[in-house]
C-alpha angles and dihedrals in degrees: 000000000000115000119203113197122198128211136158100066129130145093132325136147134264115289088022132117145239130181108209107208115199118186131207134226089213137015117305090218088066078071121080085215139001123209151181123214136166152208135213127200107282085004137122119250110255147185119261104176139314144189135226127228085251094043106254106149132213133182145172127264102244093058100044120135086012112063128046128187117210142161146201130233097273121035120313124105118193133194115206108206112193121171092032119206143205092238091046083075105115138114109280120225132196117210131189117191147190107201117245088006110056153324111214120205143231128227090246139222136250114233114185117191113194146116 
């Protein structure tokens, strides 16, 4: 059974940055695809962005131009959050999926966004 493990979270202000770190405990490359999503209070759980074994990025809307997923060789997957917003305040999960099988979770980890 495959364990992700967050890092990374907490509080900053408005316009800051954070960098979530999620490591694997095999290689990310034994995945068809890795992710991040996230959930508000009273919200649905959503995609934030996500990578493909062969690179190939995706994001949300909402995070577009300001936050940027990325991985090393081994098995460690990144997401790099700049412009940091209130409404960017959720619990941060790391996936790791193998399409039409399953998609294994993280713990998460808690980013809080305020002044």
């Amino acid at each position: 059974q495959v364990q992700l493990v967050e890092s990374g979270g907490g509080l900053v202000e408005p316009g800051g940055s954070l960098r979530l770190s999620c490591v694997v405990s095999r290689s990310i490359f034994s995945f068809d695809a890795m992710g991040w999503y996230r959930q508000a209070p009273a919200k649905q759980r959503e995609l934030v962005a996500a990578i493909t074994n062969g690179g190939n990025t995706n994001y949300a809307d909402s995070v577009k131009g300001r936050f940027t997923i990325s991985r090393d060789n081994t098995n460690t997957v990144y997401l790099q959050m700049n412009s940091l917003k209130p409404e960017d305040t959720a619990v941060y999960y790391c996936t790791a999926e193998q399409w039409g099988a399953s998609r294994s979770w993280g713990q998460g980890t808690q980013v809080t966004v305020s002044s």
